[in-house]
N, C-alpha and C positions, 0 to 999 in steps of 0.2 A: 271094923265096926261101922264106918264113914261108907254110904252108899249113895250119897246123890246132897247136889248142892241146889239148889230151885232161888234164885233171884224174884227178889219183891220190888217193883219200880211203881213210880208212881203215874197216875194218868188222870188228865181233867173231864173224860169223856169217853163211858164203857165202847158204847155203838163203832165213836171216831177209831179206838184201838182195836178192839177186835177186826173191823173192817182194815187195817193197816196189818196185824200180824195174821190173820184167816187169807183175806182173801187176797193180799196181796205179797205177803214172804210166805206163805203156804202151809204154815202152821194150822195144827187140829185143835178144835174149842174142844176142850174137856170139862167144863163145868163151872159152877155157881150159879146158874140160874135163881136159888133159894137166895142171893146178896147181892143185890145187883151193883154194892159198890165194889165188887173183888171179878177177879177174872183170872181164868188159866187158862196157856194156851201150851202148844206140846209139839215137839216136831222130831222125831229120830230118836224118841228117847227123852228127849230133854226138856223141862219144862220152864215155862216163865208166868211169875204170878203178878199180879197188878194191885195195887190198891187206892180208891177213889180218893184224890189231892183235886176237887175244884178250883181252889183258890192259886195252883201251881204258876206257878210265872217261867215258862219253859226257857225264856234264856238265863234262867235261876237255877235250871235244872242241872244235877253234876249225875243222877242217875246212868250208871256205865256195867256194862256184862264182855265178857271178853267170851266168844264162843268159839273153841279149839272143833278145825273139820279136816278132815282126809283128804281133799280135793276140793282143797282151795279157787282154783283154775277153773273148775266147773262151776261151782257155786258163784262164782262171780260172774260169770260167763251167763248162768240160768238169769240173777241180777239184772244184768244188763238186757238180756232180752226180753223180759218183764217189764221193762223199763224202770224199776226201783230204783229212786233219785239215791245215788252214791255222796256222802258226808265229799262236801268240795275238798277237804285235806285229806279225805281219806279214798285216794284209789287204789286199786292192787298195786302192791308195792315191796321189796324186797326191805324188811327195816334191817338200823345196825345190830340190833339186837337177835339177832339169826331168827324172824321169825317174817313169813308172807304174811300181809295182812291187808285186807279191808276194812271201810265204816259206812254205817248206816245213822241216820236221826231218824228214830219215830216220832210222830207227832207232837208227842211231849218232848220234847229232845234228849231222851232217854238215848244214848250213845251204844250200837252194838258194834263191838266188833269182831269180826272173823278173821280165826288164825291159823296158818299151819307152821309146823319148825320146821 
């Protein structure tokens, strides 16, 4: 019955995010034009939605997405030559909990992380 899960984070600044998940992790804008305080963005399938928190105090922010990827190794790899600032505690890493994982801070300090088991 359950066919897709879409995270809602929050963002103090449509332009600032979009520019952070478009054109810089490589994500596709797919809409709201019509509400400029909401945004989707879409990559591989998977989507992430936004909704405008002006008053946000990003080191307040506990907003977090855990993104499960096939190749890990690569994706981190693309990252770093991108130059996408990697979360300082979070670089690839083998954790105790059997999973690789990476981190990212967006702008708002919305937390992603990339995993593979």
């Amino acid at each position: 019955m359950l066919t897709a899960i879409i995270p809602k984070l929050p963002m103090r600044n449509r332009a600032v995010t979009y520019q952070y998940y478009v054109d810089t992790l490589g994500f596709k804008y797919i809409g709201s034009d019509a509400f400029e305080q909401y945004l989707i963005v879409e990559k591989d399938g998977l989507q992430i939605h936004f909704f405008e928190f002006k008053d946000l105090n990003p080191l307040e922010n506990y907003g977090q997405v855990y993104i499960r990827t096939r190749d890990i190794d690569a994706l981190y790899q693309t990252m770093l030559d991108n130059q996408v600032a990697i979360h300082p505690n979070g670089h690839l890493a083998d954790k105790p909990w059997q999973q690789r994982e990476f981190s990212l801070l967006d702008p708002d300090h919305n937390l992603l992380t990339f995993g593979r088991d």
